[in-house]
BAFI-3210 file (N, C-alpha, C; in Angstrom, 3 decimals, decimal comma, padded with zeros to 6 digits):
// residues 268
n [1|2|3|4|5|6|7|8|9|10|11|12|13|14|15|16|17|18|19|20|21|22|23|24|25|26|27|28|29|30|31|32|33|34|35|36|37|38|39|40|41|42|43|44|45|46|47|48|49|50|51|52|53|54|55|56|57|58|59|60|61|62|63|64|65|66|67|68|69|70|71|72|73|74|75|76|77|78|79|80|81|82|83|84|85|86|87|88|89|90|91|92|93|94|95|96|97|98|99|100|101|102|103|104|105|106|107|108|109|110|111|112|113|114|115|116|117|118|119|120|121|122|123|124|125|126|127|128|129|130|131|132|133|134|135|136|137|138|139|140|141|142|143|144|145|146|147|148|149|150|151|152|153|154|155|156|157|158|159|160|161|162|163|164|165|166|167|168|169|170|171|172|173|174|175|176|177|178|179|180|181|182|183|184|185|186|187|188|189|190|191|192|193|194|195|196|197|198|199|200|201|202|203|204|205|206|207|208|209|210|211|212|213|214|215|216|217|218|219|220|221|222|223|224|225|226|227|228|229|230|231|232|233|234|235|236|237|238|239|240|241|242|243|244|245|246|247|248|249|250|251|252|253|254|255|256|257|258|259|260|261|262|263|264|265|266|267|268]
n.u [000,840|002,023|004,045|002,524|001,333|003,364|004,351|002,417|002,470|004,752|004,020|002,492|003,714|005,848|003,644|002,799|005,024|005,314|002,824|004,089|005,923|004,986|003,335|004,605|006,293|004,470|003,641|005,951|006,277|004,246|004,720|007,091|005,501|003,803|006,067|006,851|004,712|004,709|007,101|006,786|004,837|005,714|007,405|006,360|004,344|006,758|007,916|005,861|005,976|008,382|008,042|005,813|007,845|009,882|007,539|007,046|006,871|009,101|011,197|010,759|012,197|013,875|016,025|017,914|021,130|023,519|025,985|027,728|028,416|029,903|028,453|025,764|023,348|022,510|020,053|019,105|020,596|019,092|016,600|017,386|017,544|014,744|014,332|012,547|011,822|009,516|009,475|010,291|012,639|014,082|012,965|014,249|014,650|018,031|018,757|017,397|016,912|020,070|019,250|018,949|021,536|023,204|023,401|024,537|027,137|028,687|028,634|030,831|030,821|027,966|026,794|024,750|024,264|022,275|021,613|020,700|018,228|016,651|017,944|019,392|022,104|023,758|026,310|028,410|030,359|031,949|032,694|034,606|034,421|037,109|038,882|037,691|036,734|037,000|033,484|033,009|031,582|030,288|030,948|033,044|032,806|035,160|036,729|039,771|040,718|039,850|037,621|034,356|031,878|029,991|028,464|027,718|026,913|028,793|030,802|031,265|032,957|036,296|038,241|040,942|041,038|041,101|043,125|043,783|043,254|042,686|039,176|035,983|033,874|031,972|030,954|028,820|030,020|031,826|035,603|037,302|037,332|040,353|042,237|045,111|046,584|048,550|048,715|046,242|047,315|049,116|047,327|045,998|047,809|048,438|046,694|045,959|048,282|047,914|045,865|046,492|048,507|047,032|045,814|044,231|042,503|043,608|045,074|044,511|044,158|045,560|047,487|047,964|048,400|051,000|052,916|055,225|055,884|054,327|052,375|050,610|048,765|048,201|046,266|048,294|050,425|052,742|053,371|056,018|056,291|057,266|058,267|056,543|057,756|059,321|056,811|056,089|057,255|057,715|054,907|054,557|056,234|055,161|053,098|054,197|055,706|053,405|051,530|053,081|053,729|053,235|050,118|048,717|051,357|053,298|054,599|057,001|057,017|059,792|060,082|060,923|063,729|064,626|066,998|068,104|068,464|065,415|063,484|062,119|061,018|059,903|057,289|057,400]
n.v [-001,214|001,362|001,574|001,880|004,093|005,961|005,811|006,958|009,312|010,059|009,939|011,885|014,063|014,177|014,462|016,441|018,487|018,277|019,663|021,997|022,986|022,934|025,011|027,037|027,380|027,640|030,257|032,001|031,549|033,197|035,302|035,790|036,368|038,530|040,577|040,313|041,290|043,634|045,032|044,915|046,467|048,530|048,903|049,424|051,681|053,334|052,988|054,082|056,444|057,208|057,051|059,734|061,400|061,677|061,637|063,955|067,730|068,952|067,173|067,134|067,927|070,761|071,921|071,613|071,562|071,369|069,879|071,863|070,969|070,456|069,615|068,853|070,882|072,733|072,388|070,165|068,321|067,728|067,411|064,701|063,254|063,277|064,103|066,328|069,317|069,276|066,355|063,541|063,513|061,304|058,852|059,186|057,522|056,431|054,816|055,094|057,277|057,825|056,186|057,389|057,595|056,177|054,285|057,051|057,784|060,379|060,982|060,014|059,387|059,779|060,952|060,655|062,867|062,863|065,045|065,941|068,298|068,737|068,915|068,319|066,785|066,707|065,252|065,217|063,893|063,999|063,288|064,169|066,014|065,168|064,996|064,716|062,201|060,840|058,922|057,043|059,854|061,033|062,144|060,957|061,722|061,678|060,969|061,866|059,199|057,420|056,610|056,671|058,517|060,462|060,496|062,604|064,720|066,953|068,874|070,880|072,049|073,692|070,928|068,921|066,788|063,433|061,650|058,375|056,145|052,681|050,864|048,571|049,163|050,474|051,440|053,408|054,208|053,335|052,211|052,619|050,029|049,193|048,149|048,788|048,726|050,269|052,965|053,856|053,806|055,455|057,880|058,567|059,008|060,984|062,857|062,816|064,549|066,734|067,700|068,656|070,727|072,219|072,433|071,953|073,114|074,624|072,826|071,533|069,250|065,288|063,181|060,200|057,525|056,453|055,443|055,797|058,285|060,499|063,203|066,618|069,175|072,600|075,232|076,856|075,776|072,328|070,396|067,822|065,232|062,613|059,720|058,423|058,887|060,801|062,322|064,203|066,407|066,593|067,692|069,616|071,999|072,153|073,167|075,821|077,050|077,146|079,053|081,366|082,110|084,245|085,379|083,685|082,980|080,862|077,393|074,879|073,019|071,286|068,487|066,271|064,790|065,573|065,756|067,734|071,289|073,115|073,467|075,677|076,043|078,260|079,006|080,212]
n.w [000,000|000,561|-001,031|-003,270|-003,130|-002,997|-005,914|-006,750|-006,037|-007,127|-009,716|-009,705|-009,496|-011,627|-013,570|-012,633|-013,001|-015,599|-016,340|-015,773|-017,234|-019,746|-019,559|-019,063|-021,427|-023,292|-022,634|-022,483|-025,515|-026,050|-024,926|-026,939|-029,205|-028,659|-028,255|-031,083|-032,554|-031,505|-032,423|-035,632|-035,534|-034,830|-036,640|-038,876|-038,158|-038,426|-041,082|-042,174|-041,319|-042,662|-045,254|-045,491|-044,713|-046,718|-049,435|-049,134|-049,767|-049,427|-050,367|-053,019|-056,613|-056,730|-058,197|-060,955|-062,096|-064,721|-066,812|-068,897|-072,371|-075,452|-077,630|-076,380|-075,297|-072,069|-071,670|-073,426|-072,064|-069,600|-070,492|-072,016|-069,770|-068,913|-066,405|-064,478|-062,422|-059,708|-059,251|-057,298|-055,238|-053,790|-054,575|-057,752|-060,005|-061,221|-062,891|-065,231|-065,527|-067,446|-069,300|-071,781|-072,736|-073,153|-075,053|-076,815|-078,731|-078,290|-076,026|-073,483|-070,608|-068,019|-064,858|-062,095|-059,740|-056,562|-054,246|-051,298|-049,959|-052,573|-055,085|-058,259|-059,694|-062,568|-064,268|-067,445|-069,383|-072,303|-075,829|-078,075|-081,599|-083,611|-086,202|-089,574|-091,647|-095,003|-096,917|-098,635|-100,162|-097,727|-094,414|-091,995|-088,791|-086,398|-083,266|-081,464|-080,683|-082,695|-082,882|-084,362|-084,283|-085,466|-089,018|-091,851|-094,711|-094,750|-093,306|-090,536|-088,732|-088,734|-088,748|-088,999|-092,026|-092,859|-094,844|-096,288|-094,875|-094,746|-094,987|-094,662|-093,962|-090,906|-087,599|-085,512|-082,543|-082,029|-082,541|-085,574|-087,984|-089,502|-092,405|-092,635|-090,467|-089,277|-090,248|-089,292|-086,587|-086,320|-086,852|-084,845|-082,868|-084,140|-083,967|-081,292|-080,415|-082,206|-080,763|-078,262|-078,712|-079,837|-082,337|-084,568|-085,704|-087,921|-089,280|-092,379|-093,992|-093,329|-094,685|-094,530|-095,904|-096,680|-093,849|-093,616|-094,369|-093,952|-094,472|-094,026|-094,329|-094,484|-095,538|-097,536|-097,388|-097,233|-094,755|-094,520|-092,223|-092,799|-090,939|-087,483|-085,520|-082,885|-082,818|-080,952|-080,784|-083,580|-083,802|-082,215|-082,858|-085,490|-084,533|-083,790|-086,048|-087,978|-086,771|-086,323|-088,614|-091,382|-092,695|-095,807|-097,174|-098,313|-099,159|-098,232|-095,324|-094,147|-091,450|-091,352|-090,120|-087,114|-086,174|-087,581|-088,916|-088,817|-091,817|-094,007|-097,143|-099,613|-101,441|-105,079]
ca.u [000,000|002,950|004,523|001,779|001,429|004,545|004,313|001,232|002,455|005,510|003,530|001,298|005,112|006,071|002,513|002,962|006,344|005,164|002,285|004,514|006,904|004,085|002,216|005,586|006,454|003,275|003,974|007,564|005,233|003,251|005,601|008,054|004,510|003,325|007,080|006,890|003,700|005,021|008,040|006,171|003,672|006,787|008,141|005,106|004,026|007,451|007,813|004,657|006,255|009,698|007,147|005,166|008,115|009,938|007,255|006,611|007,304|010,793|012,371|010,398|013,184|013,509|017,061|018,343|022,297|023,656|027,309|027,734|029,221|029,767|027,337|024,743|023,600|022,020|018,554|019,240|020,868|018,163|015,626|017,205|017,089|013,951|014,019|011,900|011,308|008,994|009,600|010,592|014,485|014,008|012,358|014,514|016,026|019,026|018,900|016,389|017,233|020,776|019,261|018,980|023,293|024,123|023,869|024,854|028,577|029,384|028,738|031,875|030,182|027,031|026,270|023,649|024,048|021,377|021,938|019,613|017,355|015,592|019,051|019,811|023,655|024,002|027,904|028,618|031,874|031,433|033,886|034,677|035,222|038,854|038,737|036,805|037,430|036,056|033,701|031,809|030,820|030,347|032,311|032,846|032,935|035,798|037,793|040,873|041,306|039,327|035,963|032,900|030,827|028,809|028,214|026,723|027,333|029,249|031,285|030,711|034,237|037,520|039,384|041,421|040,314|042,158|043,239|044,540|042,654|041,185|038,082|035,305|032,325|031,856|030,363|028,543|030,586|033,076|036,456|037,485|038,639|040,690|043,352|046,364|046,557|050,039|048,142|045,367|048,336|049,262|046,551|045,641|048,531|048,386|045,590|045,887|049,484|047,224|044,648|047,520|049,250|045,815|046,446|043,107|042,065|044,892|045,532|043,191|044,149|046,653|047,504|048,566|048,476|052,505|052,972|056,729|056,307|053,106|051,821|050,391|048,308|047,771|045,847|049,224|051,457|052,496|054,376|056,326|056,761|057,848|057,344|055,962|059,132|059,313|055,667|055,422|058,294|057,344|053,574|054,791|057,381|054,916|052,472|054,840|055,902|052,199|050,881|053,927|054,060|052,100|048,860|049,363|052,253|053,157|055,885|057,056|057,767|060,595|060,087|061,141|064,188|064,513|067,993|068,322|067,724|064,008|063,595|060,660|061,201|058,948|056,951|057,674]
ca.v [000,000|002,723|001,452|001,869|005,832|006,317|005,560|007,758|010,714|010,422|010,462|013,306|015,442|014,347|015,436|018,391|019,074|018,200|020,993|023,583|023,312|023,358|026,266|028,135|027,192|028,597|031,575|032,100|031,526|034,434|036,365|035,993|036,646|040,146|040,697|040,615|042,308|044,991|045,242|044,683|047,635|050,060|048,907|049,455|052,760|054,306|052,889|055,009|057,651|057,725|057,099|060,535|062,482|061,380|062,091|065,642|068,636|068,908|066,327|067,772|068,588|072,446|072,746|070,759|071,466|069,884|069,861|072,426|070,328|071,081|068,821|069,263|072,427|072,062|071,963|069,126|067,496|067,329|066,846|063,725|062,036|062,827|064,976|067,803|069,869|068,685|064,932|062,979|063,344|059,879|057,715|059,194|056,175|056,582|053,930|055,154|058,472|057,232|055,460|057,518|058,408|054,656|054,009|058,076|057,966|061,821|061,034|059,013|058,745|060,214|060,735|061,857|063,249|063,665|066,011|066,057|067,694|069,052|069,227|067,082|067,270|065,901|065,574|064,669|063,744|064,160|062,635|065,562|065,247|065,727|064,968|063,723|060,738|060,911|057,622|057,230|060,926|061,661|062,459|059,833|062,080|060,784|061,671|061,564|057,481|056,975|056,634|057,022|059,447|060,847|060,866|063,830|064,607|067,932|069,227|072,051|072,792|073,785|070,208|068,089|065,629|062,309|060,592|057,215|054,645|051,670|050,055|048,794|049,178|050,877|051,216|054,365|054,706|052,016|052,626|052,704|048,664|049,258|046,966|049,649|049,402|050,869|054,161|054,081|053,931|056,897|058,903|058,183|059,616|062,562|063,482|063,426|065,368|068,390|068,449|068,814|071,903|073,361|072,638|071,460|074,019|075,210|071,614|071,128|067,423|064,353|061,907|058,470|056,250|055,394|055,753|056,519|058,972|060,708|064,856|067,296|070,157|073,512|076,189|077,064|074,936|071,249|069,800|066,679|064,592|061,236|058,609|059,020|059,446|061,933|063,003|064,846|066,965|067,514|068,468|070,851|072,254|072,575|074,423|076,790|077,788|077,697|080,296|082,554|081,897|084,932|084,361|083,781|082,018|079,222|076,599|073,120|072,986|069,709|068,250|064,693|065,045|066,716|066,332|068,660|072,521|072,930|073,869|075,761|076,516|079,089|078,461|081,672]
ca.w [000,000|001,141|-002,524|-004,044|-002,729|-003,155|-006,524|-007,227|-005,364|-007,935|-010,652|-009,748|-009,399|-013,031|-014,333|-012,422|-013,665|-017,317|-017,402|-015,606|-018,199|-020,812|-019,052|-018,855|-022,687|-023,841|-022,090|-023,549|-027,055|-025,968|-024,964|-028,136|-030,147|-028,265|-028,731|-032,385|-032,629|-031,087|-033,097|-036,346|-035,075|-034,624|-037,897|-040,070|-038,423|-038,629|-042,795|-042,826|-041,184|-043,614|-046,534|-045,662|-044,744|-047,744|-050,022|-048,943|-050,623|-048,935|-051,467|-054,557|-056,812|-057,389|-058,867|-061,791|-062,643|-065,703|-067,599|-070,543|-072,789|-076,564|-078,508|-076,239|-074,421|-070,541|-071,184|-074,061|-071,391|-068,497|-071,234|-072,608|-068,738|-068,505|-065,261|-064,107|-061,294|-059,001|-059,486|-055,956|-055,525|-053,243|-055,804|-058,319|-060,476|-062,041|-064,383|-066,143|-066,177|-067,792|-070,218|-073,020|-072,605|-073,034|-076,695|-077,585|-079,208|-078,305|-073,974|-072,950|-069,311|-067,396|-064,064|-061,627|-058,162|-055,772|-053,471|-050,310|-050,269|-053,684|-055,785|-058,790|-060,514|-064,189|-065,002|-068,337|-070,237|-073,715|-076,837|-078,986|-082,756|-083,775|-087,475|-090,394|-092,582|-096,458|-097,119|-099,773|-100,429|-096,438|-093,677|-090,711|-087,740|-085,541|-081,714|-081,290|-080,745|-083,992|-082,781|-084,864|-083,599|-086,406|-090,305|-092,056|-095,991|-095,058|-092,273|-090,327|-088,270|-089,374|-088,501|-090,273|-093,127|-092,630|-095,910|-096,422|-093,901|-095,772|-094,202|-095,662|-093,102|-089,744|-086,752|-084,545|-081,666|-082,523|-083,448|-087,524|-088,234|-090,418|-092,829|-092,749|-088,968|-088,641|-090,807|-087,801|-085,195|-086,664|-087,036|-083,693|-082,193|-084,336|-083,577|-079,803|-080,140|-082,362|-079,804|-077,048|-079,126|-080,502|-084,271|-085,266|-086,264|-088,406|-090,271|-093,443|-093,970|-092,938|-095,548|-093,775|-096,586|-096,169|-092,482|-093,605|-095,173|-093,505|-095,038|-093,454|-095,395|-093,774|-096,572|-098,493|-096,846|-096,513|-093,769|-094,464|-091,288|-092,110|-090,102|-086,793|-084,479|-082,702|-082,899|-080,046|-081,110|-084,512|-083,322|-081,484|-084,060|-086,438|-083,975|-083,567|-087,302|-088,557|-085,951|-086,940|-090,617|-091,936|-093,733|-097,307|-097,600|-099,473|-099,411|-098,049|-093,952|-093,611|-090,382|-091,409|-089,163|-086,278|-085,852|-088,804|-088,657|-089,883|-093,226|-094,906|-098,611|-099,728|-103,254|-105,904]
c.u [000,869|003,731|003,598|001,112|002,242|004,763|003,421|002,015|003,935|005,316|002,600|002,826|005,715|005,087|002,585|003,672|005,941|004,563|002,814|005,130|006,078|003,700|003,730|006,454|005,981|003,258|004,905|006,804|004,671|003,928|006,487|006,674|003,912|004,689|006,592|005,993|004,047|006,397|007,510|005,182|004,615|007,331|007,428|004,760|005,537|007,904|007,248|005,331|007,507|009,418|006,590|005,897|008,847|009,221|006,267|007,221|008,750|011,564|011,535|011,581|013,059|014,956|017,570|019,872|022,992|024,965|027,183|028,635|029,067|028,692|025,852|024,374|022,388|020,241|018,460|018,950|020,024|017,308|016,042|017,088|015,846|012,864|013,286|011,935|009,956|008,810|010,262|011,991|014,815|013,808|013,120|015,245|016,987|019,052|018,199|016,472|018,758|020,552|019,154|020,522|023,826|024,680|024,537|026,718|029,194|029,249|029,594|031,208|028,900|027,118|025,300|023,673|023,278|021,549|020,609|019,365|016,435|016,555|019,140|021,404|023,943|025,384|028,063|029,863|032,002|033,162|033,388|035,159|036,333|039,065|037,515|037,666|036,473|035,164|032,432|030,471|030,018|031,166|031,730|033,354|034,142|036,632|039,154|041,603|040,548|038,079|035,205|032,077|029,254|029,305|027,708|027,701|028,451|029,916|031,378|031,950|034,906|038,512|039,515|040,998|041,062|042,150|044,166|044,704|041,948|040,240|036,740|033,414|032,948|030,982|030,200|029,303|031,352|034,087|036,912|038,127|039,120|041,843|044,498|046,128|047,477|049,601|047,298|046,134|048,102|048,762|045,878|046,521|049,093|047,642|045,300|046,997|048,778|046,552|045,650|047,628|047,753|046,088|045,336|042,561|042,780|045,146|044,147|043,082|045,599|046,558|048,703|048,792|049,695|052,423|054,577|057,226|054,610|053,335|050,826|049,968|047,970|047,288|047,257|050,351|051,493|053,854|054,771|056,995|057,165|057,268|057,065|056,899|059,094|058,112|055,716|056,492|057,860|055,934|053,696|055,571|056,719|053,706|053,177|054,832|054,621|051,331|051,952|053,810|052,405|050,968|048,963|050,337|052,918|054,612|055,866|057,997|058,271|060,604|060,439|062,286|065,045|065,870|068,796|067,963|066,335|064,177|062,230|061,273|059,734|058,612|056,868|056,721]
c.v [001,257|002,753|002,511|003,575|006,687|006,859|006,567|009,250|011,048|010,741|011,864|014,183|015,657|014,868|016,810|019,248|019,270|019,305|022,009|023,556|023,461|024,874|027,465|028,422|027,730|029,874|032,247|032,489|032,675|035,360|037,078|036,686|038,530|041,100|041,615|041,503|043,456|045,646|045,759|045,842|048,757|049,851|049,364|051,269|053,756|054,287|054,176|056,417|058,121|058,213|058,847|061,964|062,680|061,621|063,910|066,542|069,112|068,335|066,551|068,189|070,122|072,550|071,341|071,395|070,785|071,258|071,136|071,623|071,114|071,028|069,075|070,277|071,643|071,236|070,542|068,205|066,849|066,756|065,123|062,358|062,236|063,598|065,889|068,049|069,440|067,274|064,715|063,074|061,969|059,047|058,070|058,031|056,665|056,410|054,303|056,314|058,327|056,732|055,985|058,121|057,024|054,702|055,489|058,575|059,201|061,591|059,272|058,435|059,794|059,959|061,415|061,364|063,470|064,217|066,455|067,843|067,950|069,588|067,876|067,548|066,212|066,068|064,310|065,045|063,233|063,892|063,550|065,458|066,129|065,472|064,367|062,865|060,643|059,692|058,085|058,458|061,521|061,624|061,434|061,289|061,358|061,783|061,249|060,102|057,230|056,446|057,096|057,781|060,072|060,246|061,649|064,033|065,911|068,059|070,514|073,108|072,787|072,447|069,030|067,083|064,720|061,659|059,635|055,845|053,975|050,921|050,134|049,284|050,724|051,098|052,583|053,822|053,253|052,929|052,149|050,767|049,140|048,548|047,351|050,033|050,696|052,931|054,844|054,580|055,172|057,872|059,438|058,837|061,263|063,522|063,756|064,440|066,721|068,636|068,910|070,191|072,308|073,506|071,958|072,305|074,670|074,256|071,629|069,687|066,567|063,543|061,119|057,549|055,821|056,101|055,836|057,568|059,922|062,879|065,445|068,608|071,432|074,916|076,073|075,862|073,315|070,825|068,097|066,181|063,277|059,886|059,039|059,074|060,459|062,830|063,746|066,130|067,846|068,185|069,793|072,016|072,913|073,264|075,479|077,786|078,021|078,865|081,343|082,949|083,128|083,977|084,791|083,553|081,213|078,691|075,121|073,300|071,155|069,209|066,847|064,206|065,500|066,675|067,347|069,791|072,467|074,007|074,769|076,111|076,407|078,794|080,085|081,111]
c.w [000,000|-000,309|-003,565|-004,126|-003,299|-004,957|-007,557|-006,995|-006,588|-009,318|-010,914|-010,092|-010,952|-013,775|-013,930|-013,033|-015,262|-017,841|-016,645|-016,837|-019,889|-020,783|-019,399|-020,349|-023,911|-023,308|-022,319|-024,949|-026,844|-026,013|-026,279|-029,410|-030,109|-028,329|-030,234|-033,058|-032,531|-032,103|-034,676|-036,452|-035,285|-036,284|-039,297|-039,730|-038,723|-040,246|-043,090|-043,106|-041,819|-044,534|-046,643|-045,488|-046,281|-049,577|-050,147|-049,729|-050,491|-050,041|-052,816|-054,988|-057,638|-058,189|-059,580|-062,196|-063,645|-066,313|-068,607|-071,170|-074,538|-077,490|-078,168|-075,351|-073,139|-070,612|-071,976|-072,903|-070,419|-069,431|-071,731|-071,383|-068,016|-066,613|-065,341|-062,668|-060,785|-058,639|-057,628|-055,911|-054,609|-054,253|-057,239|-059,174|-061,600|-063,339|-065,241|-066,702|-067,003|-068,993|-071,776|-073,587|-072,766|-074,383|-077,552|-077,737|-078,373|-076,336|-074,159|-071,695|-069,077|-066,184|-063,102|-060,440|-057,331|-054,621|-052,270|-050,334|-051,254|-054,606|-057,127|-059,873|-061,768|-064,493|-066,350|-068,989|-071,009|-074,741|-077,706|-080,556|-082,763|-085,456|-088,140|-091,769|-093,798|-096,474|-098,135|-100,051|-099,235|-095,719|-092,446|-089,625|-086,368|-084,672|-082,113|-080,808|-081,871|-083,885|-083,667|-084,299|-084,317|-087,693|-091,035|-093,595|-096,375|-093,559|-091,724|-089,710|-089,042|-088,549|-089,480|-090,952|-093,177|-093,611|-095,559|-095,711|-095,106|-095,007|-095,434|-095,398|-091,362|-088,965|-086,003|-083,477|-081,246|-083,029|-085,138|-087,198|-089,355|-090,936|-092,718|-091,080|-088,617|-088,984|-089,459|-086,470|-085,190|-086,891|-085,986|-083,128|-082,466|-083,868|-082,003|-079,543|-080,742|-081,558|-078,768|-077,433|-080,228|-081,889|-085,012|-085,954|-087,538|-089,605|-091,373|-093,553|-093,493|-094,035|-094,867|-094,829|-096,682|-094,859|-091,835|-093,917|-095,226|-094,391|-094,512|-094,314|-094,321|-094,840|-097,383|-098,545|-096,712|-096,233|-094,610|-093,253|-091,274|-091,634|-088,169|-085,511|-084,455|-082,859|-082,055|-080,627|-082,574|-084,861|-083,360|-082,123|-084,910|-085,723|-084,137|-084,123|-087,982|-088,222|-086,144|-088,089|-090,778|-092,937|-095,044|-098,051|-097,924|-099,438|-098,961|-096,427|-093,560|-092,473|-089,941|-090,499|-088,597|-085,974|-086,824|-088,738|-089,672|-091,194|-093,538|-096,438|-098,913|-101,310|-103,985|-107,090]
res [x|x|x|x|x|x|x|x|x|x|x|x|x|x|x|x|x|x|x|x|x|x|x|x|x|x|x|x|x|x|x|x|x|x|x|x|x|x|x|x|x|x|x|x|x|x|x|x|x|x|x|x|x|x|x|x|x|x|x|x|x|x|x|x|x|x|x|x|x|x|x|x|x|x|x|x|x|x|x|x|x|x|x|x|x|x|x|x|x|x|x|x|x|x|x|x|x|x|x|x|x|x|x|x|x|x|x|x|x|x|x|x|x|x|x|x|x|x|x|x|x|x|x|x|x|x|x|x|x|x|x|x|x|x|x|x|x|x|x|x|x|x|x|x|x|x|x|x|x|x|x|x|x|x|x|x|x|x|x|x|x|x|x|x|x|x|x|x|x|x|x|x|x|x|x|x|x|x|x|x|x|x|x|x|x|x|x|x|x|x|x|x|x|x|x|x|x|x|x|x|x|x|x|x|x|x|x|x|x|x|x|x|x|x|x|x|x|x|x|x|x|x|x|x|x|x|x|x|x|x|x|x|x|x|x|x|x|x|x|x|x|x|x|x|x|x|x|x|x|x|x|x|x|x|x|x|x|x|x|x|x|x|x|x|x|x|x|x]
***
């Protein structure tokens, strides 16, 4: 009988034990639940409250800033991403505004700053033409690495006309393939040494077609440079004497080489 008590009274202590640890389990559960609630409550009304300050008139955008660049003038510029004044400067997306500067040859890069809190900054860095290239009765528009940029049946600046690339195709805002690489080298490096010493303006044409024996046209005048040693040298050389050389004078400036006093012989 005292077993048999014994026995009972131990089982009542394990049932006991079983639903404290239930009762106190489910209560943990509750707890971790009115928890989350509460968390979940703070997290939702303060969204609200980012959401409403966020779209207040505070981050309306009032000032648009944009690049002057050559090709295109400011308002172009905002206009082609799309921006205006009053638009959200939060929700602004980039990408989208961006997107019409991807595929356009003449913008090297784009970017856009937002500026807390009703500011937006457009910087653009624009590929400038540096010559044109004859092709079949238009002009290839090309920078100074031989980029494609435009085509148009006439040209509108004073820079140089590049003879003596052969290719038989090309590509918008691709550089020239062309079969006379060593010509390309070279036209390529001319063309960044005139933009250096400001002679674009000044040169009428380059003929590359031997790239030993490269010419140089300036209204009366033509330079013979050779091959392309010493480019930077005879760039600069022939900046020099063309911006001196009165206007209207005619002859043949030797620049083939430079360890030689320069030559001009004048045409009678």
């Amino acid at each position: 009988m005292s077993i048999q008590k014994n026995k009972q009274s131990f089982e009542n202590v394990e049932d006991f034990q079983y639903h404290k640890e239930k009762r106190e389990k489910q209560a943990r559960k509750e707890r971790r639940k009115a928890k989350a609630r509460k968390r979940n409550k703070i997290i939702i009304i303060t969204s609200i409250i980012v959401i409403v300050i966020l779209m207040s008139p505070a981050f309306q955008i009032k000032t648009i800033n944009a690049t002057q660049i050559k090709k295109y003038t400011q308002s172009q510029i905002i206009e082609k991403t799309g921006i205006r004044e009053g638009m959200n400067l939060v929700f602004l997306s980039k990408r989208e505004a961006l997107r019409n500067f991807k595929n356009d040859p003449y913008i090297e890069s784009c970017e856009i700053d937002k500026q807390l809190p009703n500011t937006v900054n457009i910087n653009v860095k624009e590929r400038r033409v540096r010559g044109y290239v004859p092709y079949m009765g238009s002009y290839l528009y090309i920078d100074e690495y031989g980029r494609v940029l435009d085509v148009q049946t006439s040209y509108t600046e004073p820079l140089p006309i590049v003879k003596g690339l052969e290719f038989s195709e090309f590509k918008l805002g691709e550089t020239l393939d062309v079969k006379n690489t060593k010509s390309f080298d070279v036209i390529v490096k001319i063309a960044q040494m005139m933009t250096k010493y400001e002679l674009l303006d000044l040169v009428v044409s380059i003929d590359v077609s031997n790239p030993s024996d490269i010419h140089a046209y300036s209204n009366n005048v033509e330079i013979l440079l050779g091959d392309i040693s010493d480019c930077d040298k005879k760039i600069r050389t022939m900046a020099e004497v063309l911006k001196k050389l009165p206007e209207g004078d005619r002859g043949t400036l030797d620049l083939r080489d430079m360890s030689k006093p320069i030559i001009f012989k004048y045409l009678t």
